[in-house]
Steps between C-alpha positions, in 0.01 A plus 500: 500500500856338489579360178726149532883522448484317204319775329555812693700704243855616545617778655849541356525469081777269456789639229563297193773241495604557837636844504545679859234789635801703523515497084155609480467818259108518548311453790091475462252507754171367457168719427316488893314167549735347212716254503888478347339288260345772348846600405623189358339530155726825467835460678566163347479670147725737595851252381858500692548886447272600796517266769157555653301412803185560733432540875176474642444691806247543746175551328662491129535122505519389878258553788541763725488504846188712632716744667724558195473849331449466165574836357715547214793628715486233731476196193786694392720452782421160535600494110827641558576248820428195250714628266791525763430128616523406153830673413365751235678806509344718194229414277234632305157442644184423367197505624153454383146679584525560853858400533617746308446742775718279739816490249461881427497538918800210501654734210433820682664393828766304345642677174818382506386167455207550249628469158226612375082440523268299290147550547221315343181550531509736829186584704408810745425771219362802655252501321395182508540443859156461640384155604168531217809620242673174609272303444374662159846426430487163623171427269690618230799293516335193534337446207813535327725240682507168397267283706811200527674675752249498746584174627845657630342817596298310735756349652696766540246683634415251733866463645551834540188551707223749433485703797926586423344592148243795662734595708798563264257627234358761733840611552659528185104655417705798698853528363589665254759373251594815306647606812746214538587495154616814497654436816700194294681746244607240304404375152123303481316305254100519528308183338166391468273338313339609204160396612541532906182679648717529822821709382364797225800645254362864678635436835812292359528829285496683861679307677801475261537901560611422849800321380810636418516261169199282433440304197141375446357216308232205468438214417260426220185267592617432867250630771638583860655200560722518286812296638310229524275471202792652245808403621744489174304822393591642849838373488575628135408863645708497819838327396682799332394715763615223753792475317605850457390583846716214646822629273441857672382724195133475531509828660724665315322724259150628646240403287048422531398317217170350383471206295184267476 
């Protein structure tokens, strides 16, 4: 189903007050099947000290063309590519459930211009892997979102397309994320919500031991979609790491931390 233009959503979040791509300090890509919008709510709480956008890509935002390989590697080239036609040289990325593992591949291929990662919420725990643990999770979650954003959901959902959904999903089902955040090096900050059935505080636990510095946090009474449901909670917990991380000194005293 193709959704009009006057309500198909973006695929390029706009900057505030008309600052250039090539200023932007964070760069967010949508959770798969999700829309920019669903970073809004977050990046426009962030103020002027982190100039902020998001890029849809095939898949995370867009449809994607039934030959298109949706693997994390691949999304993460095409990441990198938009980011070149855009003029942004470094940033920090962020990503969100299974677009975290496409800005930790961007990050891993591309260190020199990865600031540093954010990752909220992000899927493919080994142990939680299977398509019944999935959905378990799924069941989970859903009870704890707030039914308003469904609306958008569905309309992202629709956009994006369903078929690019199992596809992707089955793909990033297979990758494994440790692997490309230690492949990163840099410094990392590990959100999720306090109540997500999705993302458990085990495998962020795990996952930050693959970093070389991780800091990991929540964010009380959001579920797993978090950037969209909590935004100026979100926001509060990622600006002095954005900051720091876009001044260079996030990374430079090692450190894992827990705080709920």
């Amino acid at each position: 189903m193709r959704l009009p233009a006057r309500i198909r959503p973006p695929e390029v979040l706009p900057l505030p007050d008309g600052a250039g791509f090539g200023r932007a300090a964070a760069v967010a890509v949508p959770g798969l099947g999700l829309s920019v919008r669903g970073w809004e709510p977050t990046l426009s709480c962030l103020g002027p000290s982190v100039p902020a956008t998001a890029l849809a890509l095939p898949a995370y935002g867009m449809p994607a063309p039934p030959a298109a390989p949706l693997d994390p590697r691949s999304s993460a080239r095409r990441l990198l590519r938009r980011m070149d036609a855009l003029g942004i040289g470094s940033a920090v990325l962020l990503g969100h459930s299974a677009s975290c593992q496409v800005v930790a591949e961007a990050a891993r291929a591309a260190p020199q211009r990865v600031a540093a990662l954010v990752l909220v919420g992000p899927t493919a725990d080994p142990h939680a892997r299977s398509r019944a643990a999935l959905v378990r999770g799924w069941l989970r979650n859903v009870v704890a979102e707030p039914p308003g954003q469904v609306p958008q959901l569905v309309r992202d959902y629709t956009y994006s397309g369903m078929i690019s959904f199992a596809r992707a999903l089955e793909a990033t089902r297979r990758h494994s994320p440790a692997d490309a955040v230690a492949g990163f090096g840099g410094p990392v900050l590990l959100l999720r919500g306090a109540r997500d059935g999705i993302c458990s505080t085990d495998w962020l636990d795990r996952l930050a031991t693959s970093a070389a510095t991780a800091r990991v946090d929540s964010v009380a009474s959001a579920a797993h979609m978090a950037p969209l449901t909590h935004g100026a909670e979100l926001a509060a917990a990622l600006r002095p790491f954005l900051v720091s991380a876009g001044r260079g000194r996030a990374g430079h005293e090692p450190q894992t931390d827990r705080s709920a």
